[in-house]
C-alpha positions as CSV (number, residue, x, y, z in Angstrom):
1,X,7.0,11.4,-67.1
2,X,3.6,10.5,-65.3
3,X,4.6,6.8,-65.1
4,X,7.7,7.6,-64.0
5,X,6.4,10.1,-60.8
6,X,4.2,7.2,-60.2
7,X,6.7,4.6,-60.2
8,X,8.8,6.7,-57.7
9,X,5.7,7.9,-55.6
10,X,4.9,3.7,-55.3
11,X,9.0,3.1,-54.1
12,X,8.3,6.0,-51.7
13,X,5.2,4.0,-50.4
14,X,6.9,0.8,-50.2
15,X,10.0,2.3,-48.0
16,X,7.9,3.7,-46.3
17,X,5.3,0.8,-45.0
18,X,8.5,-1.1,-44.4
19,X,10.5,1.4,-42.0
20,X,6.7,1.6,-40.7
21,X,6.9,-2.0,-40.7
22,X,9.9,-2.3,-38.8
23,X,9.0,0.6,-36.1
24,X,6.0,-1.7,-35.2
25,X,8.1,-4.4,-34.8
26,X,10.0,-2.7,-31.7
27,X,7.1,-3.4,-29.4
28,X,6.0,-5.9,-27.0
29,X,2.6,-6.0,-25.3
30,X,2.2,-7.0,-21.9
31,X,-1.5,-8.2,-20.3
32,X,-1.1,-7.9,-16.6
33,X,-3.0,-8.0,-13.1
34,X,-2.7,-4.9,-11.4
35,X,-0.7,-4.0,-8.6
36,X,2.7,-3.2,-10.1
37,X,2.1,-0.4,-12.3
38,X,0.9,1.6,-9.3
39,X,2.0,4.8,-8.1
40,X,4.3,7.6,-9.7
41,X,7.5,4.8,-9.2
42,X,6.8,1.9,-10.0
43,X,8.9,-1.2,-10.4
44,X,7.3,-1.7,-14.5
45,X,7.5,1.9,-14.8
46,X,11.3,1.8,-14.0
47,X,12.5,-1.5,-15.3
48,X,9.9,-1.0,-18.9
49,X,11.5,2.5,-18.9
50,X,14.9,1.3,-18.8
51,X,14.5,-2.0,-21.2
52,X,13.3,0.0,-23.9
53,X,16.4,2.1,-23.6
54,X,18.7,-0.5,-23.5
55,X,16.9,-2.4,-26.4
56,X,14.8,0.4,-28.3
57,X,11.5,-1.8,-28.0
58,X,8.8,0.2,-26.5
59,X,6.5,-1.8,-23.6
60,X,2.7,-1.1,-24.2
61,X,1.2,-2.1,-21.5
62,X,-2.9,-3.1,-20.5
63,X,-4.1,-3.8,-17.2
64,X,-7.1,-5.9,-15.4
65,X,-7.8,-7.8,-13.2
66,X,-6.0,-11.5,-12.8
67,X,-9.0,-13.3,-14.7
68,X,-9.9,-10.3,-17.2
69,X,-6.4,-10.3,-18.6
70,X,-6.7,-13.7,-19.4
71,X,-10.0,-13.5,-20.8
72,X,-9.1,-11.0,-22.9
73,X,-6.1,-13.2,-24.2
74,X,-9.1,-16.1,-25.1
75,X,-10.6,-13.9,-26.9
76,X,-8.8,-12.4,-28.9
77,X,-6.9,-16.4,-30.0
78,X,-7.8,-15.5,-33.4
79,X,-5.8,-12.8,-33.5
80,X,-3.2,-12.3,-30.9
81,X,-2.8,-9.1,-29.4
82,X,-0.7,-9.9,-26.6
83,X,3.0,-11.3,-26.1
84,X,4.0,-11.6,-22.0
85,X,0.9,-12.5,-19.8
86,X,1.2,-11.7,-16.1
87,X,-1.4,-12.4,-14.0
88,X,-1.9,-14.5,-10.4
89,X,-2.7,-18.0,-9.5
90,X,-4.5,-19.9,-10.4
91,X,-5.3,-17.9,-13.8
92,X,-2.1,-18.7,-14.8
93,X,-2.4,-22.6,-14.6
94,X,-6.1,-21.7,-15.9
95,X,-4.3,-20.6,-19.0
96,X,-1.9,-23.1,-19.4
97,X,-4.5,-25.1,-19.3
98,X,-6.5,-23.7,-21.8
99,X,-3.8,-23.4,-24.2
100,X,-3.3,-19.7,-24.2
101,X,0.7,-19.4,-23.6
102,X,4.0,-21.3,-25.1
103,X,6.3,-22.4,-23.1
104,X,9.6,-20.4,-22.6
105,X,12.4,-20.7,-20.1
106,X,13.9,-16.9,-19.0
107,X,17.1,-16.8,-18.7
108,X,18.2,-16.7,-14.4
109,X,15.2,-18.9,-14.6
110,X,17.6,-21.7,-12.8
111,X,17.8,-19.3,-9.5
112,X,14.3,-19.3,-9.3
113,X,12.9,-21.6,-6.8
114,X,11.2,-25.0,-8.1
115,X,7.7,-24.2,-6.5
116,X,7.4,-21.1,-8.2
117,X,8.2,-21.9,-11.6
118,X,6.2,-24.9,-13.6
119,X,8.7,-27.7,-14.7
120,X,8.1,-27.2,-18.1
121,X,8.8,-23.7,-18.4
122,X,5.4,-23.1,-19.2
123,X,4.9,-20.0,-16.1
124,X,7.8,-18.1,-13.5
125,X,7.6,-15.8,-11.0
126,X,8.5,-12.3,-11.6
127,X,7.4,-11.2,-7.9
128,X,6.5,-13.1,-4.9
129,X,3.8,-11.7,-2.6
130,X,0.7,-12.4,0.1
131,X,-2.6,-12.3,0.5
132,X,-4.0,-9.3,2.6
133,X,-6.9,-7.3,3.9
134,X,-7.3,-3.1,4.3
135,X,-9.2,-1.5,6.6
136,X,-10.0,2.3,7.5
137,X,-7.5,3.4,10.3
138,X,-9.7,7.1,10.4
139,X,-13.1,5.1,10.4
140,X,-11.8,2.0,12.7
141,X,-9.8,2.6,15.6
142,X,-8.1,-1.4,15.2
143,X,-8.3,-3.6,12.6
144,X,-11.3,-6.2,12.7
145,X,-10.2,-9.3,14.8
146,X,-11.4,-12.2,12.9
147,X,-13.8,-13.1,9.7
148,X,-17.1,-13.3,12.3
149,X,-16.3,-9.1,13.3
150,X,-16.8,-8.3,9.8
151,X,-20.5,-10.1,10.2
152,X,-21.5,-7.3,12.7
153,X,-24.4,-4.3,10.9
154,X,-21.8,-1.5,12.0
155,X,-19.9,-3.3,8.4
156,X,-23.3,-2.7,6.2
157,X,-22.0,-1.2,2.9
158,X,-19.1,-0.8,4.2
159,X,-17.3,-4.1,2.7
160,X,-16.3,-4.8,-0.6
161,X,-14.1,-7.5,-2.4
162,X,-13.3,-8.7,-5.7
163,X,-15.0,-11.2,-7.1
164,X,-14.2,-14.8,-7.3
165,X,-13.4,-16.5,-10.3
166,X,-12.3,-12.6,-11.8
167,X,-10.3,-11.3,-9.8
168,X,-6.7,-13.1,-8.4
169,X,-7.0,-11.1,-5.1
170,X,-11.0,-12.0,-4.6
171,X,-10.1,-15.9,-5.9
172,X,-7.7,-15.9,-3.0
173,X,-9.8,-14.2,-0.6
174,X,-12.4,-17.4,-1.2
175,X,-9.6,-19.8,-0.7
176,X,-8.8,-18.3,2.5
177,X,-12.1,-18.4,4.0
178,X,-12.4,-22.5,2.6
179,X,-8.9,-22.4,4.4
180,X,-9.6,-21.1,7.7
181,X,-13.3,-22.4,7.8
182,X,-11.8,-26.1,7.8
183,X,-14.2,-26.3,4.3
184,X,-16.1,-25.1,1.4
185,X,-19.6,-25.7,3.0
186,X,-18.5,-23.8,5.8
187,X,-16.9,-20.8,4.0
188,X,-19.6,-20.7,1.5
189,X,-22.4,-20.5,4.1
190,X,-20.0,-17.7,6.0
191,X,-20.0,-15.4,2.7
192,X,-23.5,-15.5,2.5
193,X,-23.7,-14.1,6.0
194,X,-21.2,-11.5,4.9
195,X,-23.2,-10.5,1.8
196,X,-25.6,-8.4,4.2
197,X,-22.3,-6.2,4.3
198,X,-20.9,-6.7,1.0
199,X,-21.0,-3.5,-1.5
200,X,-21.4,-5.7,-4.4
201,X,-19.0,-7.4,-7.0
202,X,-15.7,-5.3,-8.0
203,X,-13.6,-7.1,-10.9
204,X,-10.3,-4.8,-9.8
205,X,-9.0,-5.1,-6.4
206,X,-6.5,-2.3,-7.0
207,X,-9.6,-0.1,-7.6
208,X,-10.9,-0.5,-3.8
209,X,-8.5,0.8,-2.2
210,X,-9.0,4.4,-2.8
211,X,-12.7,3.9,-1.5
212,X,-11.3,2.5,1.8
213,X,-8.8,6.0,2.1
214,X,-11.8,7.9,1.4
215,X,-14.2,6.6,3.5
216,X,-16.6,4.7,1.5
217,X,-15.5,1.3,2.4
218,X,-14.1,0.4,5.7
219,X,-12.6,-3.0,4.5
220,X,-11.4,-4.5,1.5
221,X,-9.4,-7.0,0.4
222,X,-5.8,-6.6,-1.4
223,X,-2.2,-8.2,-1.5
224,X,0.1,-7.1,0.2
225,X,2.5,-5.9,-1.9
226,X,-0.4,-3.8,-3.8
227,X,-1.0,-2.3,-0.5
228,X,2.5,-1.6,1.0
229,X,3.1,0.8,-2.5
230,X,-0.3,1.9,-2.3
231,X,0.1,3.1,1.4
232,X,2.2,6.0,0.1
233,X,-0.3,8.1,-2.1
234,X,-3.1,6.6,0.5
235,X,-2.0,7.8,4.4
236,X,-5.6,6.2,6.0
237,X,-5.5,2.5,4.9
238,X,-3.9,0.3,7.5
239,X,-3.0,-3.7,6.2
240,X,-4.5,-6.7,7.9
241,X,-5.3,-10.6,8.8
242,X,-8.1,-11.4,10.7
243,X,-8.3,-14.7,12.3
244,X,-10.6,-17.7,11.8
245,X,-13.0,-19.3,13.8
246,X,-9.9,-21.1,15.5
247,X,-8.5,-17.7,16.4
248,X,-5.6,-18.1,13.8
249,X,-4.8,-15.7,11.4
250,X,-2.7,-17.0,8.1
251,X,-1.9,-16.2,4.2
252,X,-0.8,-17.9,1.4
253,X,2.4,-16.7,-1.3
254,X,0.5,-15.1,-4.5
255,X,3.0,-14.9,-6.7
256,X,3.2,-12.3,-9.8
257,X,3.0,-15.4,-12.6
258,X,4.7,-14.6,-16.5
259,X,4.2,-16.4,-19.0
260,X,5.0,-16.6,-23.1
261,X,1.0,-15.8,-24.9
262,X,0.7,-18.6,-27.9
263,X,1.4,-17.3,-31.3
264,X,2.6,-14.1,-29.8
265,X,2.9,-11.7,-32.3
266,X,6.3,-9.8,-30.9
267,X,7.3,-13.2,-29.0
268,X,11.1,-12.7,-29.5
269,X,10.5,-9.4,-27.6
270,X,8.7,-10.7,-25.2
271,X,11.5,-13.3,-24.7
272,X,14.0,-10.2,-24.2
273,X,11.3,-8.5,-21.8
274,X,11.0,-11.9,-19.7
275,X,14.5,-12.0,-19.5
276,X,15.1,-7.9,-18.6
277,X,12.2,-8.8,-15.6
278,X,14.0,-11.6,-14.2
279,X,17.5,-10.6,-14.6
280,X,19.7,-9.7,-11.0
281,X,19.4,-6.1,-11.4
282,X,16.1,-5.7,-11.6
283,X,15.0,-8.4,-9.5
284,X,17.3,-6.5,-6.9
285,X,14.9,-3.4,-7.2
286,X,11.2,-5.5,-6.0
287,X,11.7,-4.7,-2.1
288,X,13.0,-1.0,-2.4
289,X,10.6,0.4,-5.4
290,X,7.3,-2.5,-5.9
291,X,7.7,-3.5,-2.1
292,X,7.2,-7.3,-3.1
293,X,10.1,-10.0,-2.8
294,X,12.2,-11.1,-5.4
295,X,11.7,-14.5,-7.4
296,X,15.1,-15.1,-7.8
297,X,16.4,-17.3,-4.8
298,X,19.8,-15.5,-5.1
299,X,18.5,-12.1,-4.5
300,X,17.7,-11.3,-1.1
301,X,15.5,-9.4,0.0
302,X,17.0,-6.3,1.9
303,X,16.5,-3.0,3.2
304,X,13.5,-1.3,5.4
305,X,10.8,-1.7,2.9
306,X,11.7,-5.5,3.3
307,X,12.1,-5.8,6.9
308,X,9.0,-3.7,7.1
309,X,6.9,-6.3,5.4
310,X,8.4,-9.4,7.1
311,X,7.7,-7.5,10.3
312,X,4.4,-6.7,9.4
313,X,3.4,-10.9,8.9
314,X,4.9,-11.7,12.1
315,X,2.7,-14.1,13.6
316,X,0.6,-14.8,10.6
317,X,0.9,-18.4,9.7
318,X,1.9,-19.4,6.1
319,X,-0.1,-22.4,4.1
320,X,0.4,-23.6,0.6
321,X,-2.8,-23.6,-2.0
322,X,-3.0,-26.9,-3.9
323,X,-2.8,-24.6,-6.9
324,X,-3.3,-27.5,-9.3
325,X,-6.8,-28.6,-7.8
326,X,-7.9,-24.9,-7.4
327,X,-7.5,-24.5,-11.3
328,X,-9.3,-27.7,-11.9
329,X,-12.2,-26.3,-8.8
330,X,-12.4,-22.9,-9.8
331,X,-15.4,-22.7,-12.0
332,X,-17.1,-25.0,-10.3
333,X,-16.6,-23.2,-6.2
334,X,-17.2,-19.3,-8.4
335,X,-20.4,-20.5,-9.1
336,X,-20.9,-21.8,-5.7
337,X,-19.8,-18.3,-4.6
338,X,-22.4,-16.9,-6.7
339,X,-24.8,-18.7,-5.8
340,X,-24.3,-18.2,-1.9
341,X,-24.1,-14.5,-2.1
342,X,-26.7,-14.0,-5.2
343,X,-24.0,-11.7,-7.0
C-alpha cells in the first residue's frame, strides 16, 4: 500500500509540474523603453490586453530606459530572460551589434517602409515618433526660444535631461545639439555651459516629466509622442523646439525599434506578439490611443490626435541621424559628454 500511495503521489507530481510547465509556457516577456505603457490607456495596455485574449499568452512586461533595457538583456546572455526587445535608436543597432537579438521578419513587415526596418530583418518599427523638449507653461509664460535661453541663471536647477549613452531620449538630445551646433566640439562645449543649469543625470526620461508639471523643473527633454499622452494626466507641461544658433529649430524620427532577443526563451511567442503589434488593426490604433504614427506605410495616420501632432511640428525642420555611425560613436561622444559636464 505505502509504495503504491507513493507511486500515485509521484504521478500527481509529475502532472502536475507539466500543466505547471505548460502554463509557463503561455508567456512572453517584453524589455521596453518607456513611453508607451503610460497613462490609464495605453496603446500596450490595449493591444497586450487583447493579444492575450485572442491567444491565451500573458505579456509580462519590464520597463527602462532605451539603454537599461538593453543592458539588462547583456546581462543576463547566460540566461535569457527576455523574448521581444523594444527600445530607440541607436540601442537597437547597438544590440544588433552586440549580438543580443535574432533576426525575425513580422508578418505586414513588407508595408513597412525600407528606412525603418533593417534589411535583414534583424529590427522594425512598431511606432514612429520625434524628438522633443517640455517646458513649464505655469512657471514660463513662452517656451524658451533657442538652446543659448536655456544658458540664462533664471534656468539654475531648473533643467534636467537624460543621460547620454542611457537613455534613447537624452542620446538624441546630444545628437541634436552636435546637429544644430554645426559639430561635436561645438555642442560639447555648449553642454558644459548648460551644466550650471543642469539638475543632474536622470537614466528615465519618462520620469521628468512629472517634475516639470509640478514645478521642480522648468524644462526637460522628452519625445513627442511620450509627451502628447502624457499631456493628459499632466495639464502644465507645454511641448517644444528651440532653435540653434542659426535660428532654426528641427528634429529627427525616433522610432519605437522591436526586435527578436537571441535564444529567447518564449521566442515563438514573441513571434506571435511581433506580429499582433504590427498587424493593421492595431497599428490603426497608434494616433488615437499612444498618439505616435503608425509604422506601417498603409496605415494612415488620421484623426485629431494626428492632425494635432503634425500641426504642432509645423515649421520644425526634419533631418535624418546617420544611425549607423552614431552606434559606432556612441561610447566614444557619452564619454565626451561626461567629461564636458563632469556627470
Amino acid at each position: 500500500m505505502r509504495i503504491k500511495q507513493l507511486l500515485a503521489m509521484a504521478a500527481l507530481a509529475i502532472t502536475a509540474l507539466y500543466h505547471a510547465g505548460a502554463r509557463a509556457e503561455e508567456v512572453v516577456t517584453v524589455y521596453s523603453a518607456d513611453g508607451l505603457h503610460d497613462g490609464d490607456v495605453s496603446w500596450y495596455g490595449t493591444q497586450f490586453d487583447a493579444f492575450t485574449k485572442a491567444t491565451g499568452i500573458k505579456v509580462q512586461y519590464i520597463e527602462g530606459g532605451s539603454g537599461v533595457v538593453v543592458q539588462r538583456i547583456e546581462k543576463e546572455q547566460s540566461n535569457p530572460q527576455a523574448d521581444v526587445l523594444v527600445t530607440l535608436p541607436p540601442f537597437i543597432q547597438k544590440a544588433v551589434a552586440d549580438g543580443l537579438t535574432q533576426p525575425y521578419t513580422p508578418a505586414g513587415a513588407e508595408a513597412v517602409p525600407a528606412g525603418s526596418k533593417d534589411a535583414g530583418g534583424a529590427y522594425i518599427a512598431l511606432v514612429n515618433n520625434y524628438l522633443s523638449f517640455i517646458y513649464d507653461a505655469s512657471a514660463l509664460k513662452a517656451a524658451p526660444a533657442s538652446f543659448a535661453d536655456l544658458l540664462a541663471p533664471q534656468f539654475k536647477n531648473k533643467i534636467q535631461y537624460s543621460t547620454p549613452g542611457q537613455a534613447g531620449d537624452g542620446t538624441a538630445v546630444m545628437l541634436q545639439v552636435i546637429h544644430a551646433f554645426g559639430g561635436k566640439d561645438a555642442a560639447f562645449d555648449y553642454f558644459k555651459q548648460l551644466q550650471a543649469n543642469n539638475r543632474g543625470p536622470s537614466s528615465s526620461t519618462g520620469k521628468l516629466t512629472a517634475l516639470v508639471n509640478k514645478g521642480e523643473l522648468w524644462v526637460a527633454n522628452g519625445d513627442l509622442q511620450m509627451n502628447l499622452d502624457q499631456m493628459k494626466s499632466n495639464p502644465n507641461i507645454r511641448i517644444f523646439w528651440p532653435a540653434g544658433p542659426d535660428g532654426s529649430r528641427s528634429t529627427f524620427a525616433l522610432p519605437y525599434f522591436a526586435a527578436l532577443v537571441k535564444d529567447a526563451p518564449h521566442a515563438e511567442n514573441g513571434k506571435k506578439l511581433l506580429d499582433w503589434l504590427l498587424s493593421k488593426p492595431a497599428q490603426s490604433t497608434i494616433s488615437d490611443v499612444a498618439l505616435g504614427l503608425p509604422a506601417r506605410g498603409d496605415v494612415p495616420a488620421t484623426g485629431a490626435a494626428a492632425e494635432r501632432l503634425m500641426g504642432m511640428m509645423q515649421g520644425v525642420a526634419i533631418w535624418t541621424p546617420d544611425w549607423k555611425q552614431v552606434s559606432e560613436d556612441l561610447s566614444k561622444d557619452a564619454a565626451r559628454w561626461h567629461e564636458a559636464t563632469g556627470s
